[in-house]
N, C-alpha and C positions, 0 to 999 in steps of 0.2 A: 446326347452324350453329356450326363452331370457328370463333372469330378469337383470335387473338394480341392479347395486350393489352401482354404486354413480352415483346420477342423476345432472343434470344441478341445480345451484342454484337459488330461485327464487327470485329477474331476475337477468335476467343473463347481466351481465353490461360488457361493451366493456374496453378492454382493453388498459389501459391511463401506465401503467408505469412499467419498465422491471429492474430487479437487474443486477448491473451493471456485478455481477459476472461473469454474461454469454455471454455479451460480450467480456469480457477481456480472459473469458476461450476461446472464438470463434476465437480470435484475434492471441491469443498465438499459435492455432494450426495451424492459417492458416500460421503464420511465422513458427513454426516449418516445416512445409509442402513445405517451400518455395514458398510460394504466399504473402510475404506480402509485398515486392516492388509492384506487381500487383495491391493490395488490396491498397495501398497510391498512387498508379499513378490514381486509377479512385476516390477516394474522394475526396471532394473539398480541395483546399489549405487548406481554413479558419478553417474546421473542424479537421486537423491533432492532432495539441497540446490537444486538447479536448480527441481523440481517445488515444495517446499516454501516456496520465494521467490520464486515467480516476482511480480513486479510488475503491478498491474493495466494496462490500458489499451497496451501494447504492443505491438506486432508481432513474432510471431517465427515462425521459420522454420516451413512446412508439417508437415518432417520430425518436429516437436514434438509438432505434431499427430494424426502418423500413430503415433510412438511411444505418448501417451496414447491413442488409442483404440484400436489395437493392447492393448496391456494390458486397457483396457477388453472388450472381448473375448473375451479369455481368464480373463476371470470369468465368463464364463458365466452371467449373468443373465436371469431370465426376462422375455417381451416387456413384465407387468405394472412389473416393475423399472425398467428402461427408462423407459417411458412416464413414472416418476414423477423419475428424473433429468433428461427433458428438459422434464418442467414448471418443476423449478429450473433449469433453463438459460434458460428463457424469463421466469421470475421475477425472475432475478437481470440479466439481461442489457438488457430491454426494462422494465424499471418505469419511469424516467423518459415515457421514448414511451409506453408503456401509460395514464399518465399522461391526459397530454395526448391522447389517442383516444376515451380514455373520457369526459373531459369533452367533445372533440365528439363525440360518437355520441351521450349525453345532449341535447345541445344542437339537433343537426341529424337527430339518426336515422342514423346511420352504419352501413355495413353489412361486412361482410365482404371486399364489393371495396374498399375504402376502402382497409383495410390491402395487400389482394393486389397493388393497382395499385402500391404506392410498394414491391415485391418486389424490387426490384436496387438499388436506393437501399438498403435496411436488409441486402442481401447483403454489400455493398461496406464496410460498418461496421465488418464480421465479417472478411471474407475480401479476399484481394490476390491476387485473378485466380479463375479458374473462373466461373461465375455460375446465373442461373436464368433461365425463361423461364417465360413464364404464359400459358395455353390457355385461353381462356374455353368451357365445353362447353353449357353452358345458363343458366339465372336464381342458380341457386345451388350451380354445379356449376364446379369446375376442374382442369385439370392443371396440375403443378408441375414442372416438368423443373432439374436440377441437372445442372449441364454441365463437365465439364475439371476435377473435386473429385479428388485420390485420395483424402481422406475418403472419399470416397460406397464404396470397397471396402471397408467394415468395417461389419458390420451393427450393430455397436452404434451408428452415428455416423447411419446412413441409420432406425436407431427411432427414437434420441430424438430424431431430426431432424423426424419426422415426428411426435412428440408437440407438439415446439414448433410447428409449424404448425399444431397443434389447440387451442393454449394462444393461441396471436394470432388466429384466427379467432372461439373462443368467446365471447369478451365482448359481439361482435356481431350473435349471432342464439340463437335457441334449444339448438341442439345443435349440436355440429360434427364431423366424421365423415375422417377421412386411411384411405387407404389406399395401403400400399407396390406399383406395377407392378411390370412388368417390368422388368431395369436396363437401360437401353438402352445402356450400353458400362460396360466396368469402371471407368471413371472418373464413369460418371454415375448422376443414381438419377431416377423417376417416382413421381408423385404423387399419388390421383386426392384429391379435397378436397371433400367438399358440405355444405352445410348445412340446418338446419330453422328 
């Protein structure tokens, strides 16, 4: 029994501009991690000062984007790696909300859909155009479709993307469980989500 619980918006417009937050939270983790000499020996000179100051809370061009995780990439990190840069993305990005979720899920019992229903509200925070859409498959089962991202072509951006949707589901159930599909076009990625 699929239903749609948040569908693609109509249309669905490709994705021009990324908040800077999440770069800088991507940045931060991969120096805490010890990769960020790595991460500056493969960006161009010219780009460094740019990287190194960028301003929080901004919007900037996708192609920013695609150059940091482009880079990101070509370090060659394992899926474990990964996984733990996009727990700091999810750390650094969503603590306020996390915040507030946790004291209602304390308060009312909050589950899992709580967070997945408001998915293109906390998309639109992040991202200026592309979006997501959410498949309900059963009690505690979803798909997550990412739609019109060039992000979504770079497997480092479409891991820890998929860690971070394990880091905002966890608080609210036992275990939480992402796995990467199939990519349903080069601009998009699948999702499947379940929990215990």
């Amino acid at each position: 029994m699929e239903e749609v619980l948040v569908p693609f918006p109509k249309p669905l417009l490709p994705l021009t501009r990324v908040r800077s937050t999440l770069l800088i939270a991507s940045l931060t983790g991969l120096r805490h991690a010890g990769f960020g000499d790595r991460y500056f020996a493969r960006l161009p000179a010219d780009r460094h000062a740019e990287m190194k100051t960028l301003p929080a809370g901004i919007w900037v061009p996708a192609n920013l984007g695609e150059l940091h995780y482009g880079i990101c990439d070509g370090l060659a990190l394992s899926q474990h790696e990964i996984h733990a840069m996009g727990n700091t993305v999810a750390t650094a990005t969503a603590q306020v909300f996390l915040q507030l979720v946790l004291r209602t899920a304390r308060e009312v019992g909050t589950t899992p859909w709580a967070v997945l229903a408001n998915s293109q509200r906390y998309w639109t925070r992040y991202y200026d155009g592309s979006s997501v859409c959410l498949t309900k498959l059963g009690p505690k089962e979803a798909h997550l479709e990412v739609g019109s991202s060039s992000l979504a072509t770079f497997p480092y951006w479409r891991t820890a993307f998929g860690a971070i949707l394990v880091a905002l589901a966890a608080p609210f159930c036992t275990k939480a469980y992402v796995r990467e599909m199939r990519q349903p076009s080069r601009t998009g990625a699948l999702y499947r989500l379940a929990w215990a």
